[in-house]
Each structure stands twice: as structure tokens, then as C-alpha cells.
N, C-alpha and C positions, 0 to 999 in steps of 0.2 A: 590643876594639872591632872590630879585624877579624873576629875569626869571628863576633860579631852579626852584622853586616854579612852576610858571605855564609851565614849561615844564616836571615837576614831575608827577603836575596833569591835562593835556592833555594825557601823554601819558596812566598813569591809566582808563581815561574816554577811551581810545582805546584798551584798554585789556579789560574794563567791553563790552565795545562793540560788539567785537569780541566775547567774551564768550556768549553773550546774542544771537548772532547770532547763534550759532554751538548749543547754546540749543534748539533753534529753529528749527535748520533742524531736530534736533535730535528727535523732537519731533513731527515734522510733518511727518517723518520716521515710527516713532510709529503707529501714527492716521493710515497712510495708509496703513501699515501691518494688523491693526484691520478694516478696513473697510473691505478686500479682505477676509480676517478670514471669517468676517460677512456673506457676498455675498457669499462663499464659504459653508459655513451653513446654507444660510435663506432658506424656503422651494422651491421648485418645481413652477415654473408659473402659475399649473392650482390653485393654491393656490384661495379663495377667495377674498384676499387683492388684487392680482396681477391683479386677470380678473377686480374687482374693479375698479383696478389705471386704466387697458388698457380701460374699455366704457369707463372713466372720460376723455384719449386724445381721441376717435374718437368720443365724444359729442362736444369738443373744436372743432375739425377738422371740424366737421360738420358744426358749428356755421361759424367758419373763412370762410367757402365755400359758407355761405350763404350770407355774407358782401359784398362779392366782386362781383363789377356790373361787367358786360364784357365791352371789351374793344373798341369805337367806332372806326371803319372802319374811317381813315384819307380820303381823295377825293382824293386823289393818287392812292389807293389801289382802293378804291371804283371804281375808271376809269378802273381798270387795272382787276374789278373781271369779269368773265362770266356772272355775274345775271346784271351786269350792259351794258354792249354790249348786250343787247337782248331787 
């Protein structure tokens, strides 16, 4: 009687499983229909939001450009440039 029992309810827990899964794609099937909807409807780029969002990455880009020190010549290279044989 016991092992009916939990192989009754094992197997239930794997049908709610399964179901909870298949609702899931089902539903992230949804979302991404309505996203492409969305995109498919929002306005045009020259939009003021868009030009907005586009300075907001090349003020990032800019910044990231500024971080970055160059990179020091190793004495391999250094041997091996023309400003150094001269």
C-alpha cells in the first residue's frame, strides 16, 4: 500500500510537472508574439525617445573610450619598432 501510494504520488508530481512546463513555453510563446507586435508598431527611430536612447550609448561609448589607457609597447616590440633602431 505504501509503495502505491508514493508511486501514485511521484507520478502526479510529474504530470503537474510537465503541465507547468508546456504552460510555460506556452506562455513565453505569447510574450514573444507581443513583443515583435510591439517593435512592429513602436514608432520610426527619428522618434525623440530613440535619438534619446542612441546619445545615452555614444555618451557610454565615449566614457568607455576615455578609461582605457593604451597599451604599453613590451621591449620586444620596442626592439623590433623603427623609432627604436634610429
Amino acid at each position: 500500500m505504501k509503495a502505491r501510494f508514493w508511486s501514485i504520488l511521484s507520478l502526479l508530481c510529474f504530470l503537474g510537472a510537465i503541465g507547468f512546463w508546456l504552460a510555460g513555453e506556452r506562455r513565453s510563446r505569447e510574450e514573444a508574439t507581443a513583443r515583435a507586435a510591439a517593435r512592429a508598431a513602436a514608432p520610426a527611430s527619428g522618434s525623440p525617445a530613440a535619438s534619446a536612447a542612441g546619445s545615452r550609448t555614444q555618451l557610454l561609448s565615449r566614457a568607455a573610450l576615455r578609461q582605457q589607457r593604451p597599451v604599453r609597447a613590451t621591449t620586444a616590440a620596442a626592439n623590433h619598432s623603427p623609432a627604436a633602431s634610429a
